[in-house]
FIKOLZA-1660 file (N, C-alpha, C; in steps of 0.1 Angstrom, whole numbers, plus 5000, padded with zeros to 4 digits):
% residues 186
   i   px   py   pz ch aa at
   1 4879 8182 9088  A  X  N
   1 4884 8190 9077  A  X CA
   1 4873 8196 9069  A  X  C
   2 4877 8205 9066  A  X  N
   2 4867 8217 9056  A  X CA
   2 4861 8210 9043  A  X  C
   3 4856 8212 9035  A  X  N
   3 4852 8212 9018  A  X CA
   3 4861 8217 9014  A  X  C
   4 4860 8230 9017  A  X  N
   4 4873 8240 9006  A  X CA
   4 4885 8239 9010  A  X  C
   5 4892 8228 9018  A  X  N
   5 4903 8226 9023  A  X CA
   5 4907 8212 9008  A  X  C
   6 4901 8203 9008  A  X  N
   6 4900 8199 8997  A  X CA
   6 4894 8195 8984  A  X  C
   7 4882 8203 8984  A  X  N
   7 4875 8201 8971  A  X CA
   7 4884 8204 8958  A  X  C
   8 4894 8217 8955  A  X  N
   8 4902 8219 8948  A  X CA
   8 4911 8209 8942  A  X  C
   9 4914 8199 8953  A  X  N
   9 4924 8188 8948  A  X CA
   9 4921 8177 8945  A  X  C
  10 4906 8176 8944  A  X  N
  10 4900 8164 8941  A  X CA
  10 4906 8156 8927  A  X  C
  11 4912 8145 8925  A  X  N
  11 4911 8138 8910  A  X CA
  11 4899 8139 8902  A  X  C
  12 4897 8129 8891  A  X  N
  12 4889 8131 8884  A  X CA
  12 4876 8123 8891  A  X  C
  13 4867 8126 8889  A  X  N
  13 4852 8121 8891  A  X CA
  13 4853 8116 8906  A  X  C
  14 4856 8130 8910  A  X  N
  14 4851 8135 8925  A  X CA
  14 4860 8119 8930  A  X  C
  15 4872 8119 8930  A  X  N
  15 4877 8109 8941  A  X CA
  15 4891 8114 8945  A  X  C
  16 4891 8105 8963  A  X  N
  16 4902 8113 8967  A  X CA
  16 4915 8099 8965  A  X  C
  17 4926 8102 8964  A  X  N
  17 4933 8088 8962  A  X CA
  17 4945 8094 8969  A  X  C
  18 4947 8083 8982  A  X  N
  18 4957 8085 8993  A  X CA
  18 4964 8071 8988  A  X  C
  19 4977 8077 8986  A  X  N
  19 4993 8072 8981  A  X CA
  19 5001 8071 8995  A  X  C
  20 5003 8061 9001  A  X  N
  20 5014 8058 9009  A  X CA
  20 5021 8044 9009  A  X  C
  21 5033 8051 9009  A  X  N
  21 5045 8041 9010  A  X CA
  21 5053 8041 9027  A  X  C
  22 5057 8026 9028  A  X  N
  22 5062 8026 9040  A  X CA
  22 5075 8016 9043  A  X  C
  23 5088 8019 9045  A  X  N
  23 5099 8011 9044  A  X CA
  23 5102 8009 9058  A  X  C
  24 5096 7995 9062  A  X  N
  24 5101 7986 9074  A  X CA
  24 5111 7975 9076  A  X  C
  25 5127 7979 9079  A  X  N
  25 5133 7967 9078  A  X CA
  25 5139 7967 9068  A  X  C
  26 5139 7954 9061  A  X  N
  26 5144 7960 9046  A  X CA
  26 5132 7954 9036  A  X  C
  27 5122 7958 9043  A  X  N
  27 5106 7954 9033  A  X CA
  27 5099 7971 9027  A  X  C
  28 5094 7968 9021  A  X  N
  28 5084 7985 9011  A  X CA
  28 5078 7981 9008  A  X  C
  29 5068 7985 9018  A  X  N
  29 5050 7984 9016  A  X CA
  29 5044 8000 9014  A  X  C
  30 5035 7990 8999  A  X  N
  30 5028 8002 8994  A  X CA
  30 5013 8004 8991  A  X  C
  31 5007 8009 8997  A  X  N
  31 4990 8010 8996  A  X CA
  31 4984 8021 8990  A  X  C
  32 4977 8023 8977  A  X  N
  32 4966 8033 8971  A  X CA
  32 4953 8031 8977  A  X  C
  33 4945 8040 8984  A  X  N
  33 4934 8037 8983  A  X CA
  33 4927 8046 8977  A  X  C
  34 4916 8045 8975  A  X  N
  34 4903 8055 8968  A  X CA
  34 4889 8058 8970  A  X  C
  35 4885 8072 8973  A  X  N
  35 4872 8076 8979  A  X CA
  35 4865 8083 8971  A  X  C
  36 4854 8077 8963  A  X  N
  36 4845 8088 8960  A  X CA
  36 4832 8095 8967  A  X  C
  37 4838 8108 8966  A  X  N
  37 4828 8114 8970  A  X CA
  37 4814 8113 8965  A  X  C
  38 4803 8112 8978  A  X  N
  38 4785 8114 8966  A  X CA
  38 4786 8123 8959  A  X  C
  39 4782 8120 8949  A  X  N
  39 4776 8131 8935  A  X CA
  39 4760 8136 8941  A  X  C
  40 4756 8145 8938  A  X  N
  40 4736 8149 8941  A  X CA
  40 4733 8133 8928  A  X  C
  41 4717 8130 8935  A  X  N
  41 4711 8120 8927  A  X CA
  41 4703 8128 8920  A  X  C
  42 4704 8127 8902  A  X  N
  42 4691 8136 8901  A  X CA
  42 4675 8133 8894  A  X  C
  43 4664 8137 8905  A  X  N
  43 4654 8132 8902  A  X CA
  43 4647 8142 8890  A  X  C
  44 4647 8130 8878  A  X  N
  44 4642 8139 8870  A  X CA
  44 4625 8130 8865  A  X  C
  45 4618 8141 8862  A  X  N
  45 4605 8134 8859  A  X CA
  45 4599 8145 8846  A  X  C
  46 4592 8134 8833  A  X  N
  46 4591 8141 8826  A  X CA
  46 4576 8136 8820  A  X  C
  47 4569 8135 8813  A  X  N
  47 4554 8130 8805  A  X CA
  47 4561 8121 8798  A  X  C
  48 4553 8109 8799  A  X  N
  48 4561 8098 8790  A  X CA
  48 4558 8096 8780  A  X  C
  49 4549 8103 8775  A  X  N
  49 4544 8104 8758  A  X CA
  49 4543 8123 8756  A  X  C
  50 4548 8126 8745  A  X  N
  50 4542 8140 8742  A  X CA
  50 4548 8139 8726  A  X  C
  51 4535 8151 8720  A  X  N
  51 4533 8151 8707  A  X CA
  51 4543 8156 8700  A  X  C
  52 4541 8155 8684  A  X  N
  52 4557 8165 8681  A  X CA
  52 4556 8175 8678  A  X  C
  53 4567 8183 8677  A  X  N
  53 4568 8191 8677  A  X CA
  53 4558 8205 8690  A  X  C
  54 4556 8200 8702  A  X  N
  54 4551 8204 8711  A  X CA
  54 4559 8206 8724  A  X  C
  55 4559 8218 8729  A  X  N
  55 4568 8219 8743  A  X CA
  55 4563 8213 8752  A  X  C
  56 4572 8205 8760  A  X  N
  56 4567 8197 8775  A  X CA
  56 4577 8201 8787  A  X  C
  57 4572 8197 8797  A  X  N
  57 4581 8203 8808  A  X CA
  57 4589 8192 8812  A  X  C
  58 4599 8191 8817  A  X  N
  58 4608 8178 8825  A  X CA
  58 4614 8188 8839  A  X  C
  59 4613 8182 8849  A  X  N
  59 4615 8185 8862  A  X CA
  59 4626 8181 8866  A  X  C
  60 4635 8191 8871  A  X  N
  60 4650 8184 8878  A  X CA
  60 4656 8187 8890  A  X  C
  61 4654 8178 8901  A  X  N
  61 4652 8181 8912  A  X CA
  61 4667 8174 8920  A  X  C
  62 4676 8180 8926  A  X  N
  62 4688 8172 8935  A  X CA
  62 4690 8183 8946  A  X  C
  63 4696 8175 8956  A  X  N
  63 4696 8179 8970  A  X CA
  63 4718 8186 8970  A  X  C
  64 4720 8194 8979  A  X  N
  64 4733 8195 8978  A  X CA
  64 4742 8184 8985  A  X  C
  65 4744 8179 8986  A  X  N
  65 4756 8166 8998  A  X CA
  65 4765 8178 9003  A  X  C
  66 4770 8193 8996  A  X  N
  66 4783 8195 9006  A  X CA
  66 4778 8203 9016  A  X  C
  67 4785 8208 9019  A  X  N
  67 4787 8216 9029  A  X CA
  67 4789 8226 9029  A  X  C
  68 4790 8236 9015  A  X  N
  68 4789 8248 9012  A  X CA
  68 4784 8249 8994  A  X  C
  69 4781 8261 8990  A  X  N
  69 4773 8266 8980  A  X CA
  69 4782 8262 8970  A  X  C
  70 4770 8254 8961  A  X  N
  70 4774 8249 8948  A  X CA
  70 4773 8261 8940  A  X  C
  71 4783 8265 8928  A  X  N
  71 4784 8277 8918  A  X CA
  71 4786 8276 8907  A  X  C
  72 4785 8283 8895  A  X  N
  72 4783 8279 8883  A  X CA
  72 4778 8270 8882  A  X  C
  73 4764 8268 8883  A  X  N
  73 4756 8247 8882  A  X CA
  73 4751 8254 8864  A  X  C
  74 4749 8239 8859  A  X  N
  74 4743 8244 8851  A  X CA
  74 4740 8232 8843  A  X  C
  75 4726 8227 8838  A  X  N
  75 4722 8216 8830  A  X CA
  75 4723 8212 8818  A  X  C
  76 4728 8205 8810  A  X  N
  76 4732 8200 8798  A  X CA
  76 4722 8197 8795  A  X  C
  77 4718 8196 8784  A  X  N
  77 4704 8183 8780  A  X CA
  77 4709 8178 8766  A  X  C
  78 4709 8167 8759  A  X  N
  78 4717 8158 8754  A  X CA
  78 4706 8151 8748  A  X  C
  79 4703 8148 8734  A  X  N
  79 4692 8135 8730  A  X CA
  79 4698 8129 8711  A  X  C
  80 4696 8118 8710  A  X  N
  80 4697 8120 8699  A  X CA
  80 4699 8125 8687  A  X  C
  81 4685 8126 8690  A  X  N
  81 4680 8138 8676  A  X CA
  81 4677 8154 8681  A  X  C
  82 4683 8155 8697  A  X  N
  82 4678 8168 8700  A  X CA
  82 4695 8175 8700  A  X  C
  83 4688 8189 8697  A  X  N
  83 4701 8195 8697  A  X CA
  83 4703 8201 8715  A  X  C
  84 4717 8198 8714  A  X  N
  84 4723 8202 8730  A  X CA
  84 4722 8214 8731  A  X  C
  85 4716 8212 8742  A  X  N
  85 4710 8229 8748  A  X CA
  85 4715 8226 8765  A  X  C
  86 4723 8241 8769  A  X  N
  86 4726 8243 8780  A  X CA
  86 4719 8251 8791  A  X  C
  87 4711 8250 8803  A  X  N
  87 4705 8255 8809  A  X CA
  87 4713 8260 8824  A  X  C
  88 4716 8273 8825  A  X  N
  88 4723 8275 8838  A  X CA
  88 4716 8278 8848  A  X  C
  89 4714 8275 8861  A  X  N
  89 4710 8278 8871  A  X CA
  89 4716 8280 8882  A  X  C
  90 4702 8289 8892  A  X  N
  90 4713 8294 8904  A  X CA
  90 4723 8288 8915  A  X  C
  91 4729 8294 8920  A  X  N
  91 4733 8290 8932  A  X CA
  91 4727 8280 8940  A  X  C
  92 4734 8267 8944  A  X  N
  92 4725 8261 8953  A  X CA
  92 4733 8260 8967  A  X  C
  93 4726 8262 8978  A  X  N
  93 4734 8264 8988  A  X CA
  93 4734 8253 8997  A  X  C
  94 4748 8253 9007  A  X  N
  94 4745 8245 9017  A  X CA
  94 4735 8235 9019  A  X  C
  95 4735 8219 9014  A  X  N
  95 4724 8209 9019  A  X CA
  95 4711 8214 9017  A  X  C
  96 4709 8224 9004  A  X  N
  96 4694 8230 9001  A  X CA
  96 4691 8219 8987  A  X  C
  97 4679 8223 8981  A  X  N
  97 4673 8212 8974  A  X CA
  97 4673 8223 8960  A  X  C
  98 4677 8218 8949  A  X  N
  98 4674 8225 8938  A  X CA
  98 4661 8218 8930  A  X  C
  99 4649 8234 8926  A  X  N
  99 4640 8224 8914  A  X CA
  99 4646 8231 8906  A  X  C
 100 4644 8223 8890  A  X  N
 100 4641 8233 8881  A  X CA
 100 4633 8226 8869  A  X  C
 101 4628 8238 8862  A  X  N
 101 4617 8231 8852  A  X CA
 101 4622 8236 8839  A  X  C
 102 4629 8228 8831  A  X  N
 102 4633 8226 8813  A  X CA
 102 4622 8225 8808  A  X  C
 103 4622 8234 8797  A  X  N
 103 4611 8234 8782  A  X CA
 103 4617 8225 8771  A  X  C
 104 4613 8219 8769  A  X  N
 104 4618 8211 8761  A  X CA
 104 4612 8208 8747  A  X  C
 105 4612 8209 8737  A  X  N
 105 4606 8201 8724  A  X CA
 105 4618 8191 8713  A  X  C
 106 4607 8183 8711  A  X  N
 106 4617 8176 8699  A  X CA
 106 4605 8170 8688  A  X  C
 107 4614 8170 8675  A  X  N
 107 4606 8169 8662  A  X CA
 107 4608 8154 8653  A  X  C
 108 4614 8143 8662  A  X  N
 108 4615 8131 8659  A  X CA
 108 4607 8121 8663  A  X  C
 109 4601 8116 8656  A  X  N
 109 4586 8102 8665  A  X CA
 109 4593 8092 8666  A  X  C
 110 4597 8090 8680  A  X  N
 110 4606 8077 8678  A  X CA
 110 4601 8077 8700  A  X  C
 111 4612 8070 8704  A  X  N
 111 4612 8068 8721  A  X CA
 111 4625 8073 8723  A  X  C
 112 4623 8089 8727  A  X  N
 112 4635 8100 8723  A  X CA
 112 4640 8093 8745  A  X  C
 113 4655 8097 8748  A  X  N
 113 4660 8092 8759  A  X CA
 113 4670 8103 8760  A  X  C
 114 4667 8119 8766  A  X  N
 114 4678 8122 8775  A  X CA
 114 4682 8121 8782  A  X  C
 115 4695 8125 8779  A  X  N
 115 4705 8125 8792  A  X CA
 115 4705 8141 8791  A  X  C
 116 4705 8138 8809  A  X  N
 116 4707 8153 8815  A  X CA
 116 4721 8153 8827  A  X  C
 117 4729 8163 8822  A  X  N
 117 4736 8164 8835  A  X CA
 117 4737 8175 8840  A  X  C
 118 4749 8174 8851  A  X  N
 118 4745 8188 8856  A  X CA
 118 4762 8188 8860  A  X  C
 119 4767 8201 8860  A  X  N
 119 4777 8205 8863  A  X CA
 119 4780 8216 8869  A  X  C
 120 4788 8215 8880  A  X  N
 120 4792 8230 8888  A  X CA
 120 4810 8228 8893  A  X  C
 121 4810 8240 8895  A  X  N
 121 4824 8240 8898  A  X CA
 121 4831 8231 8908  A  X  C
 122 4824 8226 8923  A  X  N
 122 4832 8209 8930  A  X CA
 122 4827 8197 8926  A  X  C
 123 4815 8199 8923  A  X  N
 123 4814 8184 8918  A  X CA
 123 4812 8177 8904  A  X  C
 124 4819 8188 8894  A  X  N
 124 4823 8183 8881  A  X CA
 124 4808 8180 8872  A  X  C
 125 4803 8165 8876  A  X  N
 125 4796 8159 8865  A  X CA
 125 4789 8150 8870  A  X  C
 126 4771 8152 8874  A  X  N
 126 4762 8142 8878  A  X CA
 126 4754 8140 8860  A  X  C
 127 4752 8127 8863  A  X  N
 127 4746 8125 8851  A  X CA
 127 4729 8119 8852  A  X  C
 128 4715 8121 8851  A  X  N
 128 4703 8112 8846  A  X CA
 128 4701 8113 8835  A  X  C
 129 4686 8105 8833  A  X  N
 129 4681 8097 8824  A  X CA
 129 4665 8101 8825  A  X  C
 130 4661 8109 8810  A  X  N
 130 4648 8106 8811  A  X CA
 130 4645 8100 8796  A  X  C
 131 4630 8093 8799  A  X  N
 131 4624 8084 8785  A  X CA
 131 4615 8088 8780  A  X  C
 132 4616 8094 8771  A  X  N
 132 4601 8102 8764  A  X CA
 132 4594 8099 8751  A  X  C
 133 4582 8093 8752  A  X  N
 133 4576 8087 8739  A  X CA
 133 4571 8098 8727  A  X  C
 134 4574 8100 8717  A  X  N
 134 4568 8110 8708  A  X CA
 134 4560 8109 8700  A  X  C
 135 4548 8113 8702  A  X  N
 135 4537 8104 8689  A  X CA
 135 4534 8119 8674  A  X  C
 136 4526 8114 8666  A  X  N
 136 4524 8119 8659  A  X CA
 136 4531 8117 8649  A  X  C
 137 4520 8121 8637  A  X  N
 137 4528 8119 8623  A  X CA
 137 4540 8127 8617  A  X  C
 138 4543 8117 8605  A  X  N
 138 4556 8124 8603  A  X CA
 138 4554 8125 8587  A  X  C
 139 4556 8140 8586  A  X  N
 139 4554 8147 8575  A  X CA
 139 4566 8146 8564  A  X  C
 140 4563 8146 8555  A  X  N
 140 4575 8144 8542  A  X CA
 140 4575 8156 8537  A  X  C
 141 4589 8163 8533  A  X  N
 141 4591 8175 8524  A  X CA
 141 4597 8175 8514  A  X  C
 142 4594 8177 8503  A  X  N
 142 4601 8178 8490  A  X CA
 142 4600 8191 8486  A  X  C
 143 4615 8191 8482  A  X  N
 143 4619 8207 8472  A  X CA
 143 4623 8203 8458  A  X  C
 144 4610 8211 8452  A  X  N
 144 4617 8209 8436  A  X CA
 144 4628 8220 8433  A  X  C
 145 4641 8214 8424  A  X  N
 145 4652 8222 8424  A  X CA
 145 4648 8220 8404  A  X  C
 146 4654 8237 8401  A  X  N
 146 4650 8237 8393  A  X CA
 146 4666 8250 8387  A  X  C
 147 4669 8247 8376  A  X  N
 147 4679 8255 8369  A  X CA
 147 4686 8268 8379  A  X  C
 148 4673 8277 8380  A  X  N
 148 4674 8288 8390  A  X CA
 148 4679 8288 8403  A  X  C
 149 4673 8279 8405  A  X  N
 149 4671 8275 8421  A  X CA
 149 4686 8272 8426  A  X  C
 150 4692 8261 8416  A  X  N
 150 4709 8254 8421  A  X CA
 150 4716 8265 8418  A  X  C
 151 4727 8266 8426  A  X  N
 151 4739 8272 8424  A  X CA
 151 4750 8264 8418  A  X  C
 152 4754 8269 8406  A  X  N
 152 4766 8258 8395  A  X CA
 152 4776 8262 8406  A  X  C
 153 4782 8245 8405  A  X  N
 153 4791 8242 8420  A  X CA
 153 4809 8249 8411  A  X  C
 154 4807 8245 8396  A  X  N
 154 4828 8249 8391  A  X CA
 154 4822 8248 8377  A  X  C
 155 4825 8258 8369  A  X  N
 155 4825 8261 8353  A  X CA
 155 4836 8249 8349  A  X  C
 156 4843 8246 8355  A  X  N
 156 4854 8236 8349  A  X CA
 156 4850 8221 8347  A  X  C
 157 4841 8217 8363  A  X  N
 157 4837 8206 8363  A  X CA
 157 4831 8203 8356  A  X  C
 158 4819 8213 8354  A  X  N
 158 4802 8206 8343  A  X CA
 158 4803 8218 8337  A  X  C
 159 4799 8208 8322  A  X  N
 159 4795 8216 8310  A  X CA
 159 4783 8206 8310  A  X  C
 160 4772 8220 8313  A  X  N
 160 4760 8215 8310  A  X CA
 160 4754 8218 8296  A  X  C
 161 4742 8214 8293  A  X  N
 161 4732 8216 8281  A  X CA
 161 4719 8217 8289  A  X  C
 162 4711 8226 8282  A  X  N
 162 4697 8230 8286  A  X CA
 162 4682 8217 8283  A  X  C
 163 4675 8207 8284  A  X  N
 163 4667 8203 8277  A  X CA
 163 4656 8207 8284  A  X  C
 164 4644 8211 8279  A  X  N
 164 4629 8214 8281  A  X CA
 164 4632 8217 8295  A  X  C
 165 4627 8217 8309  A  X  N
 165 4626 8218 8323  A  X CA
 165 4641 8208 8331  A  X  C
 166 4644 8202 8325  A  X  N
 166 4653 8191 8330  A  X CA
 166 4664 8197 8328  A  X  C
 167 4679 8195 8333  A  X  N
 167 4696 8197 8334  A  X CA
 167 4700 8181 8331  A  X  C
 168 4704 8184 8319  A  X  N
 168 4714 8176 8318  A  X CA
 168 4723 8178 8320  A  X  C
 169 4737 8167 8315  A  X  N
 169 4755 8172 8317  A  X CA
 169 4753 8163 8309  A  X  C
 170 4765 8168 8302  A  X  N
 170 4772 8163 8292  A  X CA
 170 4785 8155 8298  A  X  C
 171 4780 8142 8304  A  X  N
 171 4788 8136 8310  A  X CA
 171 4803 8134 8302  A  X  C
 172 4804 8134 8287  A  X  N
 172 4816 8131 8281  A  X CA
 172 4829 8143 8287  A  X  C
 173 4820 8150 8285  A  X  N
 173 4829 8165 8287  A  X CA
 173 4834 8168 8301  A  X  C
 174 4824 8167 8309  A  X  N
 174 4823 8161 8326  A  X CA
 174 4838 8155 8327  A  X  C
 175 4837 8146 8326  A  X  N
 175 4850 8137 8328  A  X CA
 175 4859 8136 8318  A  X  C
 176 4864 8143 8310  A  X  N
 176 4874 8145 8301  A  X CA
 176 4879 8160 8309  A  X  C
 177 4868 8171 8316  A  X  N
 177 4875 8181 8322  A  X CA
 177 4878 8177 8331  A  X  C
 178 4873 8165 8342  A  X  N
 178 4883 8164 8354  A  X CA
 178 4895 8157 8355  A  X  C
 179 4894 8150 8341  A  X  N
 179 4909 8141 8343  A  X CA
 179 4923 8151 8337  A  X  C
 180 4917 8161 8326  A  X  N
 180 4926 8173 8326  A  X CA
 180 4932 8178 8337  A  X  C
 181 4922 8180 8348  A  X  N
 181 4923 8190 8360  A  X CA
 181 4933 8183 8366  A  X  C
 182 4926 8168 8369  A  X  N
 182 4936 8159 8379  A  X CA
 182 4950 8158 8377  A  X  C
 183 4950 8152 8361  A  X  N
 183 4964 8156 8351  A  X CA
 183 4974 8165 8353  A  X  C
 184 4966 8175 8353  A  X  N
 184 4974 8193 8358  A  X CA
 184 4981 8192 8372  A  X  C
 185 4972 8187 8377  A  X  N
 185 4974 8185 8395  A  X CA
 185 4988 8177 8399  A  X  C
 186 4987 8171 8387  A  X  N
 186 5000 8161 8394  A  X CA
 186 5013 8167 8387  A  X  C
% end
């Protein structure tokens, strides 16, 4: 039997599941069995320390298991603190070997751990794992907010007062106008 005879009707996570029932006599026997198909293994390799905020390469290498051209493939990358970025790549054909080389950077000092998968139209969802150490220091940012700077969030909420550089509120007033509001509301 073909691939494209039944790749289409595969269940979920590449399995095939053969349902037969059989009435002998006055007995009904019934058997489910279940096959999953190989998923590609994927070898991924990446620097096991790199600085921050610096781009590194990670390498992602799988072989095809079918028997005809994998289409739409295309790499997830997944971390923590990294924002998901999708990487598509070509066609892989018939029992050929896919490389490919991800740029990658991340701005957290910690022992960052993607997950990468990979997805194409028959075989759904392979998943690895790479471990990446991130060194370097970690810088602190402060913003002074200052009268100008904020945007007043509701004239109704806060009645403020001005003093020297500082914002106060006039907390009395503050909450005498929200319980009006709330009041109103009901």
């Amino acid at each position: 039997m073909a691939t494209r005879d039944y790749i289409r009707k595969l269940a979920d996570h590449r399995t095939i599941i053969i349902d037969a029932s059989a009435a002998i006599a006055n007995e009904t026997y019934h058997v489910v069995e279940r096959f999953t198909l190989q998923s590609p293994k994927l070898e991924i390799t990446a620097p096991s320390t790199v600085k921050r905020n610096s781009v590194f390469n990670v390498n992602v290498n799988f072989r095809n298991p079918l028997k005809q051209t994998l289409t739409n493939c295309s790499l997830i990358v997944e971390g923590k603190g990294f924002r998901r970025k999708i990487f598509s790549i070509s066609d892989v054909n018939a029992s050929a070997m896919s490389k490919t080389t991800l740029k990658l950077s991340t701005s957290r000092i910690v022992s960052e751990t993607f997950v990468i998968k990979l997805y194409t139209n028959a075989l759904k969802e392979s998943v690895g794992f790479a471990k990446v150490k991130v060194s370097g220091k970690l810088h602190y940012r402060f913003r002074k907010y200052t009268r100008k700077s904020m945007k007043p969030r509701s004239s109704v909420a806060y009645s403020s007062t001005r003093s020297s550089n500082n914002v106060t509120i006039d907390m009395f007033k503050c909450c005498e106008t929200l319980s009006q509001s709330i009041s109103n509301d009901e």
